[in-house]
TORKOL-4160 file (C-alpha; in steps of 0.2 Angstrom, whole numbers, padded with zeros to 4 digits, m for minus):
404
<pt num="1" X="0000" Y="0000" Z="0000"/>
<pt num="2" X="0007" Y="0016" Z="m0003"/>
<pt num="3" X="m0003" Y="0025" Z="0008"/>
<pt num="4" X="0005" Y="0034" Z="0026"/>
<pt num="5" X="m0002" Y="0026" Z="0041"/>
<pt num="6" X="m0001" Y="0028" Z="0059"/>
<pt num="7" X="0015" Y="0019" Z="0057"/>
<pt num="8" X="0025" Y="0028" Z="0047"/>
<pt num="9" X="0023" Y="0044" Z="0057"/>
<pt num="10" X="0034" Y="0046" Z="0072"/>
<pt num="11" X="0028" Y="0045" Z="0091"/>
<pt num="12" X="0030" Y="0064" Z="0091"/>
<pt num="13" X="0018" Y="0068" Z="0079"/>
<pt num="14" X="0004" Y="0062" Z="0091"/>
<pt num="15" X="0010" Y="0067" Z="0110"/>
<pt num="16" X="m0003" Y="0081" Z="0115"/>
<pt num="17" X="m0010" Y="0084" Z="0098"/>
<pt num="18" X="m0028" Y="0085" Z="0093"/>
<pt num="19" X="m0030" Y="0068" Z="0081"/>
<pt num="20" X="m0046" Y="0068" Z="0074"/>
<pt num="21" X="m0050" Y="0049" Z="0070"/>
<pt num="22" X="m0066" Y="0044" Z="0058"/>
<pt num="23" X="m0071" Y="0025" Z="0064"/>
<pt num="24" X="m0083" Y="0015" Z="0059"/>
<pt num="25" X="m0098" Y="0014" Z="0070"/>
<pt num="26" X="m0114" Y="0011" Z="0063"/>
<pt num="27" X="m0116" Y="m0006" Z="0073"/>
<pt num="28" X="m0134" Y="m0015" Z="0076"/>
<pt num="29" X="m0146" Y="m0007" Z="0088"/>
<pt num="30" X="m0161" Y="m0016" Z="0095"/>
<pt num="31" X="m0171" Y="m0005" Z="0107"/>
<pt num="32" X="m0156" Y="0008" Z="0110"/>
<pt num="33" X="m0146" Y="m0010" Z="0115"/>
<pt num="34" X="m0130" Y="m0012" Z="0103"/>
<pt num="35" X="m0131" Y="m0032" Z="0098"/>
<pt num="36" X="m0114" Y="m0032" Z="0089"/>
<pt num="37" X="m0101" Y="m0023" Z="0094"/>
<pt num="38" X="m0088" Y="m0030" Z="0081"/>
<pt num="39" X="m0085" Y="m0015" Z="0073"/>
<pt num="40" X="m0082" Y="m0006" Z="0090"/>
<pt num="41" X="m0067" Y="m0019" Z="0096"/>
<pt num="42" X="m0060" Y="m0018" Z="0079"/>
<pt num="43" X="m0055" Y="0000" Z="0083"/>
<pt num="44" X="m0048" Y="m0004" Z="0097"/>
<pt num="45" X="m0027" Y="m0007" Z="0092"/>
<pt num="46" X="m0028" Y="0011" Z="0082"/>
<pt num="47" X="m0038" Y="0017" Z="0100"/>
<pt num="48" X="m0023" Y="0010" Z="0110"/>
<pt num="49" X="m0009" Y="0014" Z="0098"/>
<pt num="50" X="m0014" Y="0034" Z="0100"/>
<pt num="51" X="m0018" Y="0035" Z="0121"/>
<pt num="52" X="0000" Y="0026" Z="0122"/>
<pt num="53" X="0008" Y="0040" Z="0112"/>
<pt num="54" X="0002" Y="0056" Z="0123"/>
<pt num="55" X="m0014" Y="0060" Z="0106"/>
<pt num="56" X="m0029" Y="0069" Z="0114"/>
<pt num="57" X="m0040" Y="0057" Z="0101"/>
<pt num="58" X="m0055" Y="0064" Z="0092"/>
<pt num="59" X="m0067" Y="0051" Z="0085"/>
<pt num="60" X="m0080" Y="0054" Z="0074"/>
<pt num="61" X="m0090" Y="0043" Z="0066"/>
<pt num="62" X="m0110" Y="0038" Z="0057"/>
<pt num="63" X="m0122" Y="0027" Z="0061"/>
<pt num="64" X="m0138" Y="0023" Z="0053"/>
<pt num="65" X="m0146" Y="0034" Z="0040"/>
<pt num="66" X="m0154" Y="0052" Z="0050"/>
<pt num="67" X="m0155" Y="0058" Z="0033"/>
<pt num="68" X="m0145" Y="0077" Z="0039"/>
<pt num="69" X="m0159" Y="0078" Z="0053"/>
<pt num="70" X="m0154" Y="0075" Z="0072"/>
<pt num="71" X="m0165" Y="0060" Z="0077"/>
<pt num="72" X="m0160" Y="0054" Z="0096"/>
<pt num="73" X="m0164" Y="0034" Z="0089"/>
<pt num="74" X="m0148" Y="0037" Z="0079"/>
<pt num="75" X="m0137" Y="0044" Z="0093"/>
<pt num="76" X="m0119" Y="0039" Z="0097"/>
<pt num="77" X="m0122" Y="0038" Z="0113"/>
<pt num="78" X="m0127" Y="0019" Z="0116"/>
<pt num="79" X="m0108" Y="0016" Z="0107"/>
<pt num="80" X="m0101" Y="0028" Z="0119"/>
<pt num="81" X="m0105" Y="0019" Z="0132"/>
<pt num="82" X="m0099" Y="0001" Z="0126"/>
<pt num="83" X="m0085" Y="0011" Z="0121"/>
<pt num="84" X="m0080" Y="0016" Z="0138"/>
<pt num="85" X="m0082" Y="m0001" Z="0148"/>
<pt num="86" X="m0067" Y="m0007" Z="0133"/>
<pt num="87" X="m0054" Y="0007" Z="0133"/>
<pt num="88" X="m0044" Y="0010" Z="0148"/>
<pt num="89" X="m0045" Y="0031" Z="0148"/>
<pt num="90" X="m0057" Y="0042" Z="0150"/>
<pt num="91" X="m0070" Y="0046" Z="0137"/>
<pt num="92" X="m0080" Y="0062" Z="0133"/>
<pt num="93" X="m0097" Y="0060" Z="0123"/>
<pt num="94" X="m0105" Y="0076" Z="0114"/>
<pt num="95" X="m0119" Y="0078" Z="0108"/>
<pt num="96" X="m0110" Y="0089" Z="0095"/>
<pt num="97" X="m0100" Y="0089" Z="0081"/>
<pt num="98" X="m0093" Y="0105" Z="0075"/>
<pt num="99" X="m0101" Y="0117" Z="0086"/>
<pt num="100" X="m0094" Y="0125" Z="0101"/>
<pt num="101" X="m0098" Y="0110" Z="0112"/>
<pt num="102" X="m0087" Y="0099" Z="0103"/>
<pt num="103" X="m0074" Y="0112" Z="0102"/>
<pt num="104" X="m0076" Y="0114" Z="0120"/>
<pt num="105" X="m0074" Y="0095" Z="0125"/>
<pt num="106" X="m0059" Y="0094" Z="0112"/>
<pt num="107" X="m0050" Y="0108" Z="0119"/>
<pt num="108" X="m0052" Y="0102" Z="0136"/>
<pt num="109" X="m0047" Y="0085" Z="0132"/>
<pt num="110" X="m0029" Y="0078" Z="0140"/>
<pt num="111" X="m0017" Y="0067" Z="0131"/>
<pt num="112" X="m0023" Y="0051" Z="0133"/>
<pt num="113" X="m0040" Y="0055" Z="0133"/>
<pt num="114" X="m0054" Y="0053" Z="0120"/>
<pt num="115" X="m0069" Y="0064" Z="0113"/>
<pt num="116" X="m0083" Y="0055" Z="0105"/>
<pt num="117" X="m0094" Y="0067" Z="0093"/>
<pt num="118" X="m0111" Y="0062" Z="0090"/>
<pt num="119" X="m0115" Y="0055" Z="0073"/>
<pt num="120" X="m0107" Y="0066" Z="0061"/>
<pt num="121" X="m0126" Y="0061" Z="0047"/>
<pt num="122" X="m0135" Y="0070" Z="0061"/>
<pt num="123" X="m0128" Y="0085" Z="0048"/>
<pt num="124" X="m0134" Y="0089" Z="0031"/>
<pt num="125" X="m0116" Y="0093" Z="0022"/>
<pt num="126" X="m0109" Y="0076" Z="0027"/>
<pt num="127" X="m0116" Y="0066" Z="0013"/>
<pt num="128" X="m0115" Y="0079" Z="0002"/>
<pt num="129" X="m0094" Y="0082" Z="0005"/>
<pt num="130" X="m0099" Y="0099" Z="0007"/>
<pt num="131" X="m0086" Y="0110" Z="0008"/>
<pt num="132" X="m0090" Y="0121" Z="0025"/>
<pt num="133" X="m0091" Y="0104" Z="0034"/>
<pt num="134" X="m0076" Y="0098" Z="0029"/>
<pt num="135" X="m0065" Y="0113" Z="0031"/>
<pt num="136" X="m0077" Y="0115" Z="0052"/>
<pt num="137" X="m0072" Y="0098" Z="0055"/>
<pt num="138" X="m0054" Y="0100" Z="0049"/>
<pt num="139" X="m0054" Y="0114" Z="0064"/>
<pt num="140" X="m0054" Y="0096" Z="0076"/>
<pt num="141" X="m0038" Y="0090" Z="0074"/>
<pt num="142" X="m0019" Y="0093" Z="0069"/>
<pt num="143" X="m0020" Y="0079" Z="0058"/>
<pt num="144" X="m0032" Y="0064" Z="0052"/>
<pt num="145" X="m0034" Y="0047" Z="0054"/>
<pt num="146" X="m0045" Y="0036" Z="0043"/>
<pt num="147" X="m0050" Y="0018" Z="0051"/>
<pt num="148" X="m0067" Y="0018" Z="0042"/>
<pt num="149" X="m0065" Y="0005" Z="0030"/>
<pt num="150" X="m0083" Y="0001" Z="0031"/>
<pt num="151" X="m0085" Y="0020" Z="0026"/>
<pt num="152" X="m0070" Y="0021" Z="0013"/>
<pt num="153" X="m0081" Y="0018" Z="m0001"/>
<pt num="154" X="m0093" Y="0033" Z="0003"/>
<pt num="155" X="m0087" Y="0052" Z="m0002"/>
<pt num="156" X="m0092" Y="0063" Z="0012"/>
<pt num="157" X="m0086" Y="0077" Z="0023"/>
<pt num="158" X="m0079" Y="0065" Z="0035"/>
<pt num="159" X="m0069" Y="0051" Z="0022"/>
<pt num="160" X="m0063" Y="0063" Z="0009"/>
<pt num="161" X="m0067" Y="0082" Z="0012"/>
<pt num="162" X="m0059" Y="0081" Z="0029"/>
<pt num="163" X="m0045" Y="0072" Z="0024"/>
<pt num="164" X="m0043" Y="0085" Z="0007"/>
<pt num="165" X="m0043" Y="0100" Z="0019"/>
<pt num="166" X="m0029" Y="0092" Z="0032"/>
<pt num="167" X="m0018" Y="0087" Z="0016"/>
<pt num="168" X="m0020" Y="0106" Z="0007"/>
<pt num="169" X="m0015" Y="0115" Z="0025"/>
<pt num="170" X="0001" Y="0102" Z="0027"/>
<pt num="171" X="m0006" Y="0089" Z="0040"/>
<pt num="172" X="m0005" Y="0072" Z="0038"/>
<pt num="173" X="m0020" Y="0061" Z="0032"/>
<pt num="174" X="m0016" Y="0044" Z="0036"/>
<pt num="175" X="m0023" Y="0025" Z="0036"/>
<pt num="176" X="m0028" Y="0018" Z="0054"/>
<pt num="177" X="m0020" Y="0001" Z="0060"/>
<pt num="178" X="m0039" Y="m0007" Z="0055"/>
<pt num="179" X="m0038" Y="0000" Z="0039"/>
<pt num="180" X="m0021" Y="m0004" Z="0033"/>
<pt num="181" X="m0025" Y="m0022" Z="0039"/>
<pt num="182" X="m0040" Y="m0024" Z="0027"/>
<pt num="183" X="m0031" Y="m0016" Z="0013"/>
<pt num="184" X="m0016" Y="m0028" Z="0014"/>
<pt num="185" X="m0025" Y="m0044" Z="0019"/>
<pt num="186" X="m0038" Y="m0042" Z="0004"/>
<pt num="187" X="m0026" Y="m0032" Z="m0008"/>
<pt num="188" X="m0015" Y="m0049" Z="m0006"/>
<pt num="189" X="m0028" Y="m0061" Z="m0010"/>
<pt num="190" X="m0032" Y="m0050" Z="m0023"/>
<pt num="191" X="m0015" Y="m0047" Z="m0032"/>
<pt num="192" X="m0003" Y="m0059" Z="m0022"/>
<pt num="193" X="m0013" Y="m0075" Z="m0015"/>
<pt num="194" X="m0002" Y="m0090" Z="m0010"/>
<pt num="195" X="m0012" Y="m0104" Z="m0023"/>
<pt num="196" X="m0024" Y="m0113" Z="m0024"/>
<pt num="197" X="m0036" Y="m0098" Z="m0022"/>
<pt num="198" X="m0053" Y="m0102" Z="m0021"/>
<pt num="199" X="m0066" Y="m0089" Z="m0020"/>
<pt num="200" X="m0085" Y="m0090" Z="m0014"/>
<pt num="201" X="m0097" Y="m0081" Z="m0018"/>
<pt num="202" X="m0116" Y="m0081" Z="m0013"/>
<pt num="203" X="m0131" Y="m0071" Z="m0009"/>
<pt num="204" X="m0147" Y="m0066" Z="m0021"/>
<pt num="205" X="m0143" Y="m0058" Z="m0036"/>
<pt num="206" X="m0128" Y="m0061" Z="m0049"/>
<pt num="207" X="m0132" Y="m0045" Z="m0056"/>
<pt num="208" X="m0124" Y="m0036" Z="m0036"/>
<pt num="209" X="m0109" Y="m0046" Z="m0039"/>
<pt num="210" X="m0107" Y="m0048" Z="m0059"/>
<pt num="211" X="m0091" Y="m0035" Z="m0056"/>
<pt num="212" X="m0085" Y="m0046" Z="m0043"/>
<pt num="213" X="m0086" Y="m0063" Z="m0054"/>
<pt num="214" X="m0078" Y="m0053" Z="m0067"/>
<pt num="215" X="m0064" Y="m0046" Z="m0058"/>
<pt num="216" X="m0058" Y="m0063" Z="m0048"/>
<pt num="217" X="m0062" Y="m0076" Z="m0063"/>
<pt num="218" X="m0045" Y="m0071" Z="m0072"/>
<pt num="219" X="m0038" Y="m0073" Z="m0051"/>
<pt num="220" X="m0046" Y="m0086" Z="m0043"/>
<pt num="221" X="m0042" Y="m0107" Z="m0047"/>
<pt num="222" X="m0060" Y="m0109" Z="m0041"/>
<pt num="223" X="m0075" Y="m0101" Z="m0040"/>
<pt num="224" X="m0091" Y="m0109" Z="m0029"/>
<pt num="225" X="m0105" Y="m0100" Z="m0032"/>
<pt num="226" X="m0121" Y="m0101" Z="m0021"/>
<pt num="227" X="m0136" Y="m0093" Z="m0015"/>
<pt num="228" X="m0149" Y="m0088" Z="m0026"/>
<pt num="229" X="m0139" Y="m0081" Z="m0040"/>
<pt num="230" X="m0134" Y="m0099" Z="m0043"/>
<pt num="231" X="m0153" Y="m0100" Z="m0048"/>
<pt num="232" X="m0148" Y="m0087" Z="m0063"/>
<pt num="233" X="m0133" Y="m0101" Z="m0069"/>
<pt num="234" X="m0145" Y="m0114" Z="m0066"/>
<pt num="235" X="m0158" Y="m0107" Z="m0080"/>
<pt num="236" X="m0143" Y="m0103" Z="m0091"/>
<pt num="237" X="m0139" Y="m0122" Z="m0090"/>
<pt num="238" X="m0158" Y="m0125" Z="m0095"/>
<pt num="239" X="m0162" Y="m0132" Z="m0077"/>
<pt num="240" X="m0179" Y="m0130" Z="m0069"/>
<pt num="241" X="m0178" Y="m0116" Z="m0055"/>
<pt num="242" X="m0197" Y="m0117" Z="m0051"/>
<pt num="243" X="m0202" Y="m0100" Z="m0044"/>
<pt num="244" X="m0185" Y="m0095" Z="m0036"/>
<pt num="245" X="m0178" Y="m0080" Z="m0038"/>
<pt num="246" X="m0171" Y="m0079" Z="m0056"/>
<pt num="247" X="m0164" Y="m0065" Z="m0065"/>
<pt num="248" X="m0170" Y="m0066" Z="m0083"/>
<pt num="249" X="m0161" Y="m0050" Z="m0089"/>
<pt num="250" X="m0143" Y="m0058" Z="m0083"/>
<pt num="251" X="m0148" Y="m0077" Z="m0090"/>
<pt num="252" X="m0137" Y="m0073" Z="m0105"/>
<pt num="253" X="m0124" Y="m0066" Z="m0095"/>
<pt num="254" X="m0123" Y="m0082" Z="m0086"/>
<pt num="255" X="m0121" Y="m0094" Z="m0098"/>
<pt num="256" X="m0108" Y="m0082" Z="m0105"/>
<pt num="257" X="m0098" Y="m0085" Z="m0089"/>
<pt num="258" X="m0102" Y="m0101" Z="m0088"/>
<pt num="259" X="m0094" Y="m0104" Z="m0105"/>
<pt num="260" X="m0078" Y="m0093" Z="m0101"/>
<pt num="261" X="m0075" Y="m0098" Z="m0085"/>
<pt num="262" X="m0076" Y="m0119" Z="m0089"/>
<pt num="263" X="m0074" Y="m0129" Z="m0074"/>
<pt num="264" X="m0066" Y="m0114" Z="m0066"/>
<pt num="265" X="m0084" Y="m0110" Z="m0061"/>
<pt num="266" X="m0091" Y="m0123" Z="m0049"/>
<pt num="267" X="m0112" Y="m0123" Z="m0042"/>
<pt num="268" X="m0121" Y="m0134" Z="m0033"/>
<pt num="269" X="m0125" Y="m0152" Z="m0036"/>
<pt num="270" X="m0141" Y="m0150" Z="m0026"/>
<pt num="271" X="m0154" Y="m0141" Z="m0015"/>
<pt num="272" X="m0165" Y="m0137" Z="m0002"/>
<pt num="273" X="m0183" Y="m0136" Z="m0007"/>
<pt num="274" X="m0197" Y="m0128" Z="m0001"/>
<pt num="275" X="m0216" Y="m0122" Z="m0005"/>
<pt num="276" X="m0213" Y="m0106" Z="0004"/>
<pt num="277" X="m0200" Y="m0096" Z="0012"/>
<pt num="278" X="m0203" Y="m0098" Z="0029"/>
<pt num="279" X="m0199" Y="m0107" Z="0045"/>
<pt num="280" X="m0216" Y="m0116" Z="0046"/>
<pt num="281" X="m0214" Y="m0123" Z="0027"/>
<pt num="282" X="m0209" Y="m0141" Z="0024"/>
<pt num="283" X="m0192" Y="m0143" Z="0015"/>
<pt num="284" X="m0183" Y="m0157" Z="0008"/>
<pt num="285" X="m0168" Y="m0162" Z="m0003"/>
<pt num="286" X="m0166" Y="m0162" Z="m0023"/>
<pt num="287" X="m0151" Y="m0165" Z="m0034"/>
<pt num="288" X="m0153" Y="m0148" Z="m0047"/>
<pt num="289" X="m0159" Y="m0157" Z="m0062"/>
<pt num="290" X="m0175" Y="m0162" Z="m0052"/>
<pt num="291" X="m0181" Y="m0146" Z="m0045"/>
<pt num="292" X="m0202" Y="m0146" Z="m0045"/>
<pt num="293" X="m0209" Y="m0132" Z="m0056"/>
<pt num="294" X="m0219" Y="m0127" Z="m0039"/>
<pt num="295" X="m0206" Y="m0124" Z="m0026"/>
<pt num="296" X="m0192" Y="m0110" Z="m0020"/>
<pt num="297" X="m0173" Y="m0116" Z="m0020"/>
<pt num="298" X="m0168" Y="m0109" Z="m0003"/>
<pt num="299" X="m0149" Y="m0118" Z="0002"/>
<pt num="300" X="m0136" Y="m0127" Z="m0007"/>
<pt num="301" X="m0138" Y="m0146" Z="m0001"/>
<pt num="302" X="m0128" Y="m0159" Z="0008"/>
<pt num="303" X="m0120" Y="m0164" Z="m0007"/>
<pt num="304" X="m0115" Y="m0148" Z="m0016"/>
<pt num="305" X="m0107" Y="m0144" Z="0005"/>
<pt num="306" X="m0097" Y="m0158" Z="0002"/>
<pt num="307" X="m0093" Y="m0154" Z="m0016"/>
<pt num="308" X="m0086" Y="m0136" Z="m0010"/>
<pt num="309" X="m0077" Y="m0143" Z="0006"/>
<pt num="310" X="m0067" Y="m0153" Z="m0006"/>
<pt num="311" X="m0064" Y="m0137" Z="m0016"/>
<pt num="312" X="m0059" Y="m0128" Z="m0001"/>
<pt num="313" X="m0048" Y="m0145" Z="0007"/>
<pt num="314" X="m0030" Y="m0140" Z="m0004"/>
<pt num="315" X="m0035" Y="m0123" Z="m0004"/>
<pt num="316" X="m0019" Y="m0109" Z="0003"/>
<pt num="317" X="m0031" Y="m0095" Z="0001"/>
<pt num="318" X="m0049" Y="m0094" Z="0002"/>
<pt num="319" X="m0058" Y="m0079" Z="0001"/>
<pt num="320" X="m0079" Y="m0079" Z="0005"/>
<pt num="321" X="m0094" Y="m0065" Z="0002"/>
<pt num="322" X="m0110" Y="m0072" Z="0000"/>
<pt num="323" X="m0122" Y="m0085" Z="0012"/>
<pt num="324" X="m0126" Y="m0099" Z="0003"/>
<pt num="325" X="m0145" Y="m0098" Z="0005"/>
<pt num="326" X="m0158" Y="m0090" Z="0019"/>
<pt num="327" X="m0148" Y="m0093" Z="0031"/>
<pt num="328" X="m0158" Y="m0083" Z="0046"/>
<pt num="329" X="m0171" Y="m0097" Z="0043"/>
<pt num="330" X="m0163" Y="m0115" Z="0053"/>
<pt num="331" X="m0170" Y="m0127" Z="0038"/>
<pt num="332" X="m0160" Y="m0115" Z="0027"/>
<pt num="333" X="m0145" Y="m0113" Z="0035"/>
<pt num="334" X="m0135" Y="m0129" Z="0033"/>
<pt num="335" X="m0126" Y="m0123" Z="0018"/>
<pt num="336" X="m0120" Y="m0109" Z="0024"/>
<pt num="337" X="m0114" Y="m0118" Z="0042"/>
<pt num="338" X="m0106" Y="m0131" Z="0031"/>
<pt num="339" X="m0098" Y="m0119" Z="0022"/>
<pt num="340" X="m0092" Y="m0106" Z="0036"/>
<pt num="341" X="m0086" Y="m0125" Z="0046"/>
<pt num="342" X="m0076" Y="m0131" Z="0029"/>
<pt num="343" X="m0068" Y="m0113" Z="0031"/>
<pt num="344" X="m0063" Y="m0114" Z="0047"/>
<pt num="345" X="m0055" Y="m0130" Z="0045"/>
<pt num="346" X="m0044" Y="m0123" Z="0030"/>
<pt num="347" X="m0040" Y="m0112" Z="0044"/>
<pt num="348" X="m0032" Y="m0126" Z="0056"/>
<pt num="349" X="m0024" Y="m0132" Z="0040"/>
<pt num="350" X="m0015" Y="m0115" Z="0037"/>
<pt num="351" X="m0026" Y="m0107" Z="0024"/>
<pt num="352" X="m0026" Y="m0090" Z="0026"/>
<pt num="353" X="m0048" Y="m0086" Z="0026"/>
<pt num="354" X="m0056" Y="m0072" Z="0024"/>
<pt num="355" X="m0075" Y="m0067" Z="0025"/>
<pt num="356" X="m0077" Y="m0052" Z="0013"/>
<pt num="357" X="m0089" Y="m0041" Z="0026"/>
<pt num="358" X="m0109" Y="m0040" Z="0024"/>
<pt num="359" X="m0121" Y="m0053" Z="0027"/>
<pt num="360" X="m0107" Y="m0067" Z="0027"/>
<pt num="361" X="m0100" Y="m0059" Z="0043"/>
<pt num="362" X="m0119" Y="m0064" Z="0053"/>
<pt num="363" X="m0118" Y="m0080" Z="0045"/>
<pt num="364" X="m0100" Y="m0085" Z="0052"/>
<pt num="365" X="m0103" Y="m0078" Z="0068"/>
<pt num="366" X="m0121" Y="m0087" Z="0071"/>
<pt num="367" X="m0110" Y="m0104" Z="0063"/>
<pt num="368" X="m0099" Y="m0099" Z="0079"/>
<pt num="369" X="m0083" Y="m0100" Z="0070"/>
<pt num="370" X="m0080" Y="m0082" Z="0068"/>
<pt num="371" X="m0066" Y="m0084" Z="0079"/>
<pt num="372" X="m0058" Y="m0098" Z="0068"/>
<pt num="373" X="m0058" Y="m0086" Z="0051"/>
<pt num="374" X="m0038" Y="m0077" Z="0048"/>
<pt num="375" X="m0048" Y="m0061" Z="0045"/>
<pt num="376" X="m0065" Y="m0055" Z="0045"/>
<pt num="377" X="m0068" Y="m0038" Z="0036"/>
<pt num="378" X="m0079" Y="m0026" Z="0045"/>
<pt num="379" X="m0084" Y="m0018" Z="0027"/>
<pt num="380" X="m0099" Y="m0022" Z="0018"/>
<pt num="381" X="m0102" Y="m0010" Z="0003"/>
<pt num="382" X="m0083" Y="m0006" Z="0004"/>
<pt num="383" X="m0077" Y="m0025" Z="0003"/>
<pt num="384" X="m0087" Y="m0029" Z="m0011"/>
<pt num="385" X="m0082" Y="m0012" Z="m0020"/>
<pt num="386" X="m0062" Y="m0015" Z="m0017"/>
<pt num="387" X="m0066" Y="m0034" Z="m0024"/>
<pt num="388" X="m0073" Y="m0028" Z="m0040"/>
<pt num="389" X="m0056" Y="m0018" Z="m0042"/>
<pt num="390" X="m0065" Y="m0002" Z="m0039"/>
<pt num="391" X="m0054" Y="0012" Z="m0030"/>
<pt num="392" X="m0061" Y="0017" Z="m0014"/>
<pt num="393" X="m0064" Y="0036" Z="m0013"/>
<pt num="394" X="m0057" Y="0036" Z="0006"/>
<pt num="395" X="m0042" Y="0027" Z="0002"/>
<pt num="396" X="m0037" Y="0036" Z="m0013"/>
<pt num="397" X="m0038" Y="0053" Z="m0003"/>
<pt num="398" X="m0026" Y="0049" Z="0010"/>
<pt num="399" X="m0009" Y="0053" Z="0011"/>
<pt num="400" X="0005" Y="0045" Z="0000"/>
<pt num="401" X="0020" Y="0037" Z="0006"/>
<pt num="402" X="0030" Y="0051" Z="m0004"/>
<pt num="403" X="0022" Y="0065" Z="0008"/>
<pt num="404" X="0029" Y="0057" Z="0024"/>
């Protein structure tokens, strides 16, 4: 990467300076209770890294979509909270952001301590990378820290205006600890995997990850797909899909992969059935050549699991976005959990495995083997984007090496 990061800069930099910090905290909220704190802990290292050099630390971050408009079922402050019962200094939560209150709470902060902001969406510029907010929040720190990978895909204030601001006036603009990690562990699958690399990729719609096909098939050795946009392959091999979920407009596109990729591309053998998409419904087990013209596909079954387990068995680099079917639903689940366990034993094997953010990241921690995973990427939107060879806005605004 040839981006600064906290690392490059010298302990000096930090002790007693304002460093304003834009994190990722749009975490899960159910009744003002956060259920996931993942994206919280995942901060931590950068957290750590500053309080131990002397930096009075400024954090700012979103959660949610307010829409520019303060709404208290949005606020910061449940995060503030957890936050505090996991770092060992003293927080300050304001329910500010450029105002005088923040300014207040930032002047008065000590070296060590930290300033949490309330969500920076609460404002109407920040989606918009309006100029006044980016130049009002520059006003927060001497220099700027991105650890928002989540974020790194979005231009606004607080990703790139911020960070244009701090580079025009001479300060630094620099990569976080959990941002130079996800940039190097999924740049290196991308552009440097140790082989065999097998890629999987799941969820509804081919046509949400056509970019992503097209920018691993020239990488990967394999590619398992699943989930219902293996329904769209299905009907490009001629297969009856009953009333799944098809794309008809991409049909063509799929059989044009199928036939470019050969037996590079691998789908399921089988799947799990049902009449209807729900908990109640009966469901039951068909190879894909014998789907009923009455029924959803809603899982991969026992036998494309054991197919992809195989796949993944010599596999040095294994890279997953994507459940396999409905996994929230326990009938539906069992190829994803087969899955996320076939993973996690690469793992043991010394595979280096990577969960590529969204919906995959619910379905390894609810498998239980989260922990068993070499690296599990807190962005969603951002993963997928940096997979499809996109260049993320909030990266590309940062600091190069040759500033430092």
């Amino acid at each position: 990467m040839n981006k600064l990061t906290l690392k490059d800069l010298p302990d000096a930099a930090f002790a007693n300076r304002r460093v304003l910090v834009r994190v990722d905290y749009n975490v899960p909220l159910e009744d003002g209770e956060i259920t996931d704190d993942t994206r919280i802990r995942a901060t931590l290292p950068t957290l750590r890294y500053l309080a131990a050099r002397g930096a009075r630390t400024v954090l700012m971050s979103h959660l949610g979509r307010p829409k520019g408009q303060w709404n208290e079922k949005y606020s910061l402050r449940p995060v503030a909270e957890r936050l505090q019962t996991l770092l060992e200094a003293p927080l300050r939560f304001v329910a500010d952001v450029v105002g005088p209150e923040a300014h207040a709470a930032v002047d008065a902060a000590q070296r060590g301590e930290f300033v949490l902001l309330e969500n920076v969406r609460f404002l109407p510029g920040e989606e918009t990378n309006d100029p006044r907010l980016s130049e009002e929040l520059a006003t927060l720190g001497d220099l700027y820290v991105d650890d928002a990978f989540g974020a790194a895909h979005r231009a606004h204030a607080s990703t790139v205006g911020v960070a244009e601001v701090m580079r025009r006036d001479g300060r630094p603009a620099v990569a976080g600890l959990l941002m130079e990690r996800e940039l190097r562990v999924l740049g290196d699958a991308l552009e440097n995997p140790e082989r065999p690399f097998v890629a999987i990729l799941g969820g509804a719609k081919i046509s949400g990850k056509i970019d992503v096909i097209e920018n691993l098939l020239p990488r990967v050795d394999r590619l398992l797909i699943g989930g219902a946009m293996a329904n769209t392959f299905f009907r490009a091999l001629g297969l009856e899909t009953g009333k799944s979920l098809v794309e008809e407009d991409r049909v063509e596109m799929a059989r044009a992969l199928l036939e470019r990729a050969g037996d590079k591309l691998v789908l399921p053998v089988d799947c799990v059935v049902a009449t209807e998409a729900s908990a109640q419904a009966r469901s039951w087990v068909v190879d894909r050549d014998a789907v009923p013209a009455d029924v959803l596909i809603l899982d991969i079954g026992p036998k494309s699991v054991a197919t992809f387990r195989e796949e993944l068995r010599g596999a040095r680099t294994i890279l997953w976005n994507g459940p396999m079917g409905l996994f929230e639903i326990g009938a539906f689940s069992r190829g994803t959990d087969g899955v996320a366990r076939a993973m996690a034993e690469a793992t043991e094997r010394g595979a280096t495995t990577i969960i590529g953010g969204g919906d995959t990241v619910a379905a390894v921690e609810q498998s239980g083997v989260a922990a068993r995973m070499s690296h599990i990427s807190t962005g969603g939107g951002a993963s997928l984007e940096f997979l499809e060879g996109r260049i993320l806005p909030g990266v590309a605004v940062l600091s190069d090496r040759t500033e430092g």
